[in-house]
C-alpha positions in Angstrom: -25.2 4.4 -7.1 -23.8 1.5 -8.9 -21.6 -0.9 -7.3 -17.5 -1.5 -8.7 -18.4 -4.8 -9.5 -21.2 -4.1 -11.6 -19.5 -1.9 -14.3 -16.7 -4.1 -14.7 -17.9 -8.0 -13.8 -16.8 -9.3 -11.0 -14.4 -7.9 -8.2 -11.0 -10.1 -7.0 -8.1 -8.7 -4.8 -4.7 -9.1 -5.3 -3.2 -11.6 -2.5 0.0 -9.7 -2.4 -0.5 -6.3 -3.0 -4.5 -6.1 -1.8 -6.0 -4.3 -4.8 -9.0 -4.7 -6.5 -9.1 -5.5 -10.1 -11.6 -7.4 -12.3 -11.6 -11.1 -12.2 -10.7 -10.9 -15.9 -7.7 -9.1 -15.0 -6.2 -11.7 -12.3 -4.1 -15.3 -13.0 -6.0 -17.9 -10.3 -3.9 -20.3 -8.7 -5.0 -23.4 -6.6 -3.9 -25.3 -3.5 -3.5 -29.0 -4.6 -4.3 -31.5 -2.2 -0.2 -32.2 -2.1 0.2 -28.3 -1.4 1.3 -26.9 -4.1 0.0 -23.9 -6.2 -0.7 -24.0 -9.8 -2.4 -22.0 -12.0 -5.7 -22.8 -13.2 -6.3 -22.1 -16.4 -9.9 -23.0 -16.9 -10.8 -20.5 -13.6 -12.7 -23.2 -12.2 -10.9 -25.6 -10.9 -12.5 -27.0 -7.5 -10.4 -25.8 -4.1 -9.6 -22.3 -2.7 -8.7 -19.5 -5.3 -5.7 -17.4 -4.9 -6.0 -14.4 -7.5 -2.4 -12.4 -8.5 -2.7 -9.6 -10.5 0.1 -9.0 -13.3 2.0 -6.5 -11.4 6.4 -8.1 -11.6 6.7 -7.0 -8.2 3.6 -9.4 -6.9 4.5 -12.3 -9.0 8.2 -12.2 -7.0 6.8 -12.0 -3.7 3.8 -14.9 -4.8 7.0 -16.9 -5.5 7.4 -17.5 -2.2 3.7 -17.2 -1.2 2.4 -20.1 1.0 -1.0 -20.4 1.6 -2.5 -22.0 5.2 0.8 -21.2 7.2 -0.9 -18.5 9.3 -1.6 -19.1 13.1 -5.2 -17.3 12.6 -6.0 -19.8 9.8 -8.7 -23.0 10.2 -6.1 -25.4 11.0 -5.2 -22.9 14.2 -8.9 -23.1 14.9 -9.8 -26.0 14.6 -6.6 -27.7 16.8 -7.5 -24.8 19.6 -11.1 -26.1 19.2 -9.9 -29.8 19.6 -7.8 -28.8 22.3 -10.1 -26.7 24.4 -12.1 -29.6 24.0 -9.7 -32.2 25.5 -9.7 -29.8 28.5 -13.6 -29.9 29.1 -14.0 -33.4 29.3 -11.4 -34.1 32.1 
């Protein structure tokens, strides 16, 4: 049985809502190293991808979408790790 992704190309999700939806289908923004998002227009801009879909509803809430603020992220990790290391060595 053929996969989603081959019938229509490849397969993004939504970051606000969580759907699925061809990559054609989806703006991508990028984190700048400054971070801030912009859109990338040429789809192949270097850094993490963040892929909106043209839904109004998403584009209010992307508004005040801000990428890496999470505690689970791999800053969180990666200070725990640094931490836990700190810990060890005493």
């Amino acid at each position: 049985m053929p996969d989603a992704g081959d019938a229509r190309g490849p397969v993004r999700m939504c970051v606000i809502c969580r759907r699925r939806f061809a990559k054609a289908e989806l703006s991508r923004h990028v984190l700048t190293p400054e971070g801030t998002l912009i859109i990338d227009e040429t789809r192949k801009s270097p850094g993490r991808g963040f892929y909106l879909c043209p839904d109004p509803a998403c584009g209010r809430r992307f508004e005040k979408y801000r990428p890496g603020t999470r505690q689970g992220g791999r800053r969180a990790r990666a200070a725990a790790g640094r931490s836990k290391g700190a810990i060890w060595q005493k």
